[in-house]
C-alpha positions as CSV (number, residue, x, y, z in Angstrom):
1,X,-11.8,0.1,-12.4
2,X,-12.3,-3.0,-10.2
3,X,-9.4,-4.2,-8.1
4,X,-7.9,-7.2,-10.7
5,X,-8.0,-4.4,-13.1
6,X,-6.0,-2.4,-11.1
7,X,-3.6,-4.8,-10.5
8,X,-3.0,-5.6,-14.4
9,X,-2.8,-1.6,-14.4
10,X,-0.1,-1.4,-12.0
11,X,2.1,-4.9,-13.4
12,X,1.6,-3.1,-17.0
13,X,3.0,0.1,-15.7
14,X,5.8,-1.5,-14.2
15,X,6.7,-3.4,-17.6
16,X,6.3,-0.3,-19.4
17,X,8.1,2.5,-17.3
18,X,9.6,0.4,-14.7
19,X,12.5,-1.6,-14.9
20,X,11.3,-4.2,-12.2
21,X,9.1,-4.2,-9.3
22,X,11.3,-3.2,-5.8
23,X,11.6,-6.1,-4.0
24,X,8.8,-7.1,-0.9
25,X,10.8,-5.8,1.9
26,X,11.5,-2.2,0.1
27,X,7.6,-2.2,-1.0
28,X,6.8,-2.6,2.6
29,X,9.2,0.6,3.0
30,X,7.7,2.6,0.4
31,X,3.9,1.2,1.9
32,X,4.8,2.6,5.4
33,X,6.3,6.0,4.0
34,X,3.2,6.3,1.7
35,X,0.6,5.8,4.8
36,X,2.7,8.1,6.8
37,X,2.6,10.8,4.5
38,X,-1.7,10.2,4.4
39,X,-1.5,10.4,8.6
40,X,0.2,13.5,8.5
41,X,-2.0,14.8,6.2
42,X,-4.8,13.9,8.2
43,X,-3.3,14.9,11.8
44,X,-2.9,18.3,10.3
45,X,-5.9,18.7,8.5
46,X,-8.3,16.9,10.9
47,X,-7.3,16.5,13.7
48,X,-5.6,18.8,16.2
49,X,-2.0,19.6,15.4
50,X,-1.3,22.8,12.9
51,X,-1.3,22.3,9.1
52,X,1.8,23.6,8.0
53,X,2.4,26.1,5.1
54,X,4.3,23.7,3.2
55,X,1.1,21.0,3.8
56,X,-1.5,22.6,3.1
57,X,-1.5,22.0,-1.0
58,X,-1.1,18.4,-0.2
59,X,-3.3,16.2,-2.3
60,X,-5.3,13.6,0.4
61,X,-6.7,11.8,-3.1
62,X,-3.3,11.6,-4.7
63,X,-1.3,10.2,-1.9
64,X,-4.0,7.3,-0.7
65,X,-3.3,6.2,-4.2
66,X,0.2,6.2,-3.3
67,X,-0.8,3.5,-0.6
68,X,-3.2,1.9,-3.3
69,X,-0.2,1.6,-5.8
70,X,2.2,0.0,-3.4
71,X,-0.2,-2.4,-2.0
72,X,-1.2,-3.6,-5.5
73,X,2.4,-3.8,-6.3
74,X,3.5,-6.3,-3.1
75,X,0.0,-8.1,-4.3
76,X,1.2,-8.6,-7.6
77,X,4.9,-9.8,-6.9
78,X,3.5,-11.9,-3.9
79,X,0.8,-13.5,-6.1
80,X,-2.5,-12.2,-4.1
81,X,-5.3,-12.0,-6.2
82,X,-6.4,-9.4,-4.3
83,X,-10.0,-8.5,-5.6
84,X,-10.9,-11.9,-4.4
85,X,-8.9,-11.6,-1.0
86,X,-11.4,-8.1,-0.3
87,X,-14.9,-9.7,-2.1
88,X,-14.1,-13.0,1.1
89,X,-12.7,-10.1,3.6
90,X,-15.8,-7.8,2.9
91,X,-18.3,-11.0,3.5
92,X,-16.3,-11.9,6.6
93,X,-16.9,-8.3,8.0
94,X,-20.6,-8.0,7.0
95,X,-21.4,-11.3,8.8
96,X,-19.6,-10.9,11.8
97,X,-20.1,-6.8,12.4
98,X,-23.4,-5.8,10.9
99,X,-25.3,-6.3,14.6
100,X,-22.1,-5.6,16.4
101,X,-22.2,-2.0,14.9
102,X,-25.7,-2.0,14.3
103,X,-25.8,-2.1,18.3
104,X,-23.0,0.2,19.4
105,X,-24.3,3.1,20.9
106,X,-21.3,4.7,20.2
107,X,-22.5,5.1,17.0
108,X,-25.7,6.4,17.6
């Protein structure tokens, strides 16, 4: 499913089983909750701090959707079509850091 499909997805679901999309400023709650719950995740589980009991059945996959259903939704009710806002973001990136990476030695 391509991003604009998504987003008809989501605004379908929301007619169907929601009553209304929460407004921006709870989105923006729910978005920062969502990517929260993905850092913990991943402090726990990659990086250094101890996975708790109660963590470790934690689905990575099913809460990153989490953050991909929010976002879609504060696209939708703030009009961004946002398959086109990635296709110019993902052009602006490839021009301006394909040699910067390409020559990082960092990355070597």
């Amino acid at each position: 499913m391509n991003i604009e499909n998504a987003q008809k997805a989501v605004d379908n679901w929301i007619k169907e089983h929601g009553v209304r999309y929460f407004n921006e400023l709870t989105n923006m709650a729910q978005l920062t909750e969502e990517v929260g719950e993905v850092a913990r995740i991943i402090a726990r589980r990659y990086g250094e701090q101890s996975e708790k009991e109660s963590d470790k059945n934690k689905d990575l996959g099913e809460e990153l959707a989490d953050v991909v259903f929010v976002v879609l939704c504060l696209a939708n009710q703030t009009g961004v079509d946002l398959q086109a806002a990635f296709d110019k973001k993902l052009d602006i990136k490839t021009k301006r850091d394909h040699e910067r990476h390409q020559n990082n030695p960092k990355l070597k």
